[in-house]
N, C-alpha and C positions, 0 to 999 in steps of 0.2 A: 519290386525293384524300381528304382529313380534311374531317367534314364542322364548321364553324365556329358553327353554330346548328340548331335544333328546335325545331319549333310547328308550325303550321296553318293551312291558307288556308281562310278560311271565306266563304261569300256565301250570305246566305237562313240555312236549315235545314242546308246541306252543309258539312261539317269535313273536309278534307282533311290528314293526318297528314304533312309533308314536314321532309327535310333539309335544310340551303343551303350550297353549297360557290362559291367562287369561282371562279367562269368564266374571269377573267384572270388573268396573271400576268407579272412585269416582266423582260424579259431582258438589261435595262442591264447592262453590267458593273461592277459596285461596286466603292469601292477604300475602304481604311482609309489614314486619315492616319498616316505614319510619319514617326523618326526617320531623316535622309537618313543619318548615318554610321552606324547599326548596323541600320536595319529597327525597332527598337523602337516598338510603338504608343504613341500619342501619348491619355494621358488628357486625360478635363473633369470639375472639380469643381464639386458643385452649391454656389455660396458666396453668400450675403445679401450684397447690393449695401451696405446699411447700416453693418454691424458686422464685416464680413469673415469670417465663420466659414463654417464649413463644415456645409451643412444634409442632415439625414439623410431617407428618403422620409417617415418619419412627420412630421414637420415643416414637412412642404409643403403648402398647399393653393391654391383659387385664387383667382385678383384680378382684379379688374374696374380698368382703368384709368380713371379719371374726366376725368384731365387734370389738368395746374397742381399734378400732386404729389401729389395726392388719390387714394386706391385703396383701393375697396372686398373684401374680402377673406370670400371667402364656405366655407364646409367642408361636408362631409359633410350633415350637419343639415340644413341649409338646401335641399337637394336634394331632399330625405325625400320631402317636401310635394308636389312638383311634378306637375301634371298631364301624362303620362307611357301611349302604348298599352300594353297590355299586352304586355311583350318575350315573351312565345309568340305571336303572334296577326297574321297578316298578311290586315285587314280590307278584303276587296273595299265600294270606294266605287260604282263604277258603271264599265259596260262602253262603252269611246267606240272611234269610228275612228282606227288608227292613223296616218295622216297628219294626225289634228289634233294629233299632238304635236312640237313642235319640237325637233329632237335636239340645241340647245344645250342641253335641260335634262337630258339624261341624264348620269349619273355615275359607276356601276359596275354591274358585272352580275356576277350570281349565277346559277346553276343547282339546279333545286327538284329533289329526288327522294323518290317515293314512301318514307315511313317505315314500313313494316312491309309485310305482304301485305294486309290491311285496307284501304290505303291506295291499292293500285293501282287499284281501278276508280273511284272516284270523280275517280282523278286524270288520267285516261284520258278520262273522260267530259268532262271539264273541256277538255281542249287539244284534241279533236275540236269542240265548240262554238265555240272562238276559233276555228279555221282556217274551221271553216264559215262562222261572219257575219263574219268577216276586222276583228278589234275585237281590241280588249286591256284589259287590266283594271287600272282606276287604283285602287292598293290606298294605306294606310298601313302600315308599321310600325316597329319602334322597335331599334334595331341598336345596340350599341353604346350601351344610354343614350342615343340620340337618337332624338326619332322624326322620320320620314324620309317622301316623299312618292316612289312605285316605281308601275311599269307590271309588270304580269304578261303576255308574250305566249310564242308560240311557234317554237323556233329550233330545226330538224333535230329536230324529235320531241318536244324537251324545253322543257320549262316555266322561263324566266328572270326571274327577276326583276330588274329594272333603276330601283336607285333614283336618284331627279331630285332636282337641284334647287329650291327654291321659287322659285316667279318673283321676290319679290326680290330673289333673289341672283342675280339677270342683269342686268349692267350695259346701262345706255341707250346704244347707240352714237352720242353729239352726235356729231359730227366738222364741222369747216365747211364742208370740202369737196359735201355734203351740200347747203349751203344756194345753191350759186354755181348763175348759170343758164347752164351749158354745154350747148350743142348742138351735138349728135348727126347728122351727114348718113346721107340710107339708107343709099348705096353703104357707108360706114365701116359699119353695123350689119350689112348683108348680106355682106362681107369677113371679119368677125367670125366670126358665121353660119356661113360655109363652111368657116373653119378648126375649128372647132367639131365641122362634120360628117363632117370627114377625119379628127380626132383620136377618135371615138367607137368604143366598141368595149363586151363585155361586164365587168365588174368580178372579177377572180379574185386575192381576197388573196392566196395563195399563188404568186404571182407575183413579191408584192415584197418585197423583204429591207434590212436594215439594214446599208448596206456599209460604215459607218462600224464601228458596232461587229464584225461581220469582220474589219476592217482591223484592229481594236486586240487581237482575239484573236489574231492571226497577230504582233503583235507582243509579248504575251506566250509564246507557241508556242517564238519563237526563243528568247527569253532563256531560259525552262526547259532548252531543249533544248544552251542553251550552259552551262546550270548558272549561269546569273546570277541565282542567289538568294542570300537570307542567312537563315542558320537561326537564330531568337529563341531564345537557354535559353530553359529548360521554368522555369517560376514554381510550378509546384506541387511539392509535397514527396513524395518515394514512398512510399506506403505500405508500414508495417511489417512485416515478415511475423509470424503469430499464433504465440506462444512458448509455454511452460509459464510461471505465472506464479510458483509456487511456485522454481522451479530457477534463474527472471532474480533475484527475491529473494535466494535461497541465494549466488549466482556475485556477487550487489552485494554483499555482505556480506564473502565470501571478499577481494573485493577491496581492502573497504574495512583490513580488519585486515590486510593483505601490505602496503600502504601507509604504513598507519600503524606498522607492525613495522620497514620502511626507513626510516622518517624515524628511529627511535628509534635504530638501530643506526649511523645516520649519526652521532647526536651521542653516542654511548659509545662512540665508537672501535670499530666493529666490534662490539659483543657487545651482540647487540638485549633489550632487555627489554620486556613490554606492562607498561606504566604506566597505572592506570586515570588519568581524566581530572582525577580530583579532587585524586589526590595528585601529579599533575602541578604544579597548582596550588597547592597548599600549598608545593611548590619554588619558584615563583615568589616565594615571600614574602619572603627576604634579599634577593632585590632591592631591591627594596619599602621595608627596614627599615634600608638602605644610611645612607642619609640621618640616622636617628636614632644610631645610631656615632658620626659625628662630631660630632653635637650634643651628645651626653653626653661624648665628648672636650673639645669646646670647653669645656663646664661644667664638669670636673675642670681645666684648667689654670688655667681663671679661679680654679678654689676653692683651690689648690694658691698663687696669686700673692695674693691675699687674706692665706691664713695668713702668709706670710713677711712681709708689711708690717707684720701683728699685733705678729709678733716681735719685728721691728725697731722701732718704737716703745715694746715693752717696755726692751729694751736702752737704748734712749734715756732712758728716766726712771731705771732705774737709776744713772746715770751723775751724770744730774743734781743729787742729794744733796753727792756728791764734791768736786764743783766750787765746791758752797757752802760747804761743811768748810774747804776750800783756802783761801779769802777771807776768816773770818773768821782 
C-alpha cells in the first residue's frame, strides 16, 4: 500500500507521528466507453456552455450556482482565507462510546500507521487505552482540502480512522407511511420473532461474494480466450533512436545537393551542372522580359507606319502645284 497523507494524532501533550493509507478499495469492474466498430475511446471536451470553445485546466475554476442564471464564480484566492484544520493534524475532540455513533454517518475508512520508530510506543499506548474503556476518539481533520468530522477506533490491532458525515448531511426520513396508525397483532410480532431466530447466526464477511461481478468476469474470460478483442493502433510516436548529430547533418546535406544535382540534369538533357541559386535566377529573367519584346515591336511598327503617312502627304503637296500650273 502507498501511504496517501502524514501528520499526527495529537490529544493533550501526546503527538502521535502516523501514516493514512486506504482501508478500502473498489473491485467493480470498470469499463471505458468505446467506439462499437473499431474499439476506439470515446473523448469529452471541456467546452464553455456560453461561447462554445474549448477550455484549458488553467481556465477553469469554480461556480456557485445561485439559480435563475445567476453564478457566482469563486478562484483560488478566495480559498486563501478560509478557516481550515491544519492538513497535518488529526485533533482528538473527546473520547465517547462507540455505540453512541450511528453508522449512517460513517463514510471511509483509513488505516493509521506508526511513522517512524519514535512513533511506535506512543501509538501502542493509544489503541491499548481504546480497547480497554471500549470508546473511540472523535477527532477533526482536514483531507483533501476539506475538513472532515472522523472516529479513531481500533480494528484487528490497528488504528482506523473513519471519516463521518456531518449530521447535516443525513437526510430526515419523512416517509408517510410513518405517520398511518397500523396495528400490529402479537402472534404477527412473535411469528416474526421466530423467523428472525431461525435466520440468526454469526456475521463472517468472507462468506459473501459478489456473484454478479463473477458472472461478468467469466464473461470477459471467454471472449479473451476466443480472442474477441480489438487491438487500438498505438497513438504515440516511437521514439528516435539517438544518432551522431554531426553525420545526420553531413548525410541531409549530401542528400540535399544529389537532389538538387537530379533535378538540374533532368532539365539539360542529361549533363548535370550545380547552378548556384542566384544565377539560377538571373535565368529566370528573359522570361520575365518576354513581354517587353513585343512592346518595343508593337512601337517599331507603329513608328515604321507613321513615317510612310509622313511620306505620303509629302508626295501629296508636291503634286499639288502641278495641278495649278495645269489650270491656269
Amino acid at each position: 500500500m502507498r501511504a496517501i497523507w502524514k501528520g499526527a494524532v495529537s490529544f493533550g501533550l501526546v503527538s502521535i507521528s502516523v501514516k493514512l493509507y486506504s482501508a478500502t478499495e473498489e473491485k467493480d469492474i470498470r469499463f471505458h466507453q468505446v467506439h462499437k466498430a473499431d474499439g476506439g475511446r470515446i473523448k469529452y471536451q471541456r467546452v464553455c456552455a456560453i461561447d462554445g470553445e474549448q477550455v484549458s485546466y488553467d481556465q477553469i475554476a469554480k461556480g456557485y450556482d445561485m439559480g435563475g442564471g445567476e453564478m457566482v464564480v469563486l478562484t483560488d484566492e478566495d480559498f486563501k482565507n478560509l478557516p481550515l484544520t491544519s492538513s497535518r493534524a488529526i485533533e482528538v475532540l473527546e473520547f465517547v462510546p462507540n455505540e453512541q455513533i450511528d453508522p449512517i454517518l460513517y463514510d471511509k475508512a483509513y488505516y493509521l500507521e506508526p511513522d517512524g520508530a519514535a512513533g511506535v510506543k506512543p501509538y501502542l499506548l493509544l489503541r491499548e487505552a481504546l480497547e480497554h474503556v471500549d470508546r473511540v476518539a472523535v477527532v477533526k481533520v482536514a483531507l483533501r482540502q476539506r475538513e472532515t468530522l472522523a472516529t479513531v477506533r481500533v480494528h484487528e490491532g490497528v488504528l482506523v480512522l473513519n471519516t463521518m458525515l456531518w449530521p447535516d448531511e443525513v437526510r430526515e426520513p419523512a416517509f408517510d407511511f410513518l405517520d398511518d396508525a397500523v396495528k400490529l397483532r402479537p402472534q404477527e410480532v412473535k411469528m416474526a420473532e421466530s423467523l428472525v431466530d431461525s435466520m440468526s447466526g454469526d456475521f463472517k464477511p468472507e462468506e459473501f461474494t459478489d456473484a454478479y461481478r463473477e458472472a461478468l468476469q467469466q464473461v470477459i474470460d471467454v471472449k479473451v480466450g476466443k480472442k474477441d478483442t480489438v487491438v487500438q493502433p498505438t497513438t504515440e510516436e516511437p521514439i528516435a533512436p539517438t544518432i551522431d548529430l554531426m553525420a545526420a547533418l553531413r548525410e541531409s546535406v549530401e542528400r540535399a545537393r544529389a537532389a538538387r544535382g537530379g533535378a538540374e540534369e533532368k532539365r539539360t538533357g542529361g549533363h548535370a551542372t550545380v547552378t548556384p541559386i542566384k544565377k539560377a535566377a538571373k535565368k529566370a529573367e528573359p522570361e520575365e522580359t518576354a513581354p517587353k519584346k513585343s512592346t518595343a515591336k508593337k512601337a517599331a511598327l507603329a513608328k515604321a507606319a507613321a513615317k510612310k503617312t509622313t511620306t505620303a502627304k509629302k508626295t501629296t503637296a508636291k503634286k499639288a502645284p502641278a495641278k495649278k500650273a495645269k489650270a491656269a
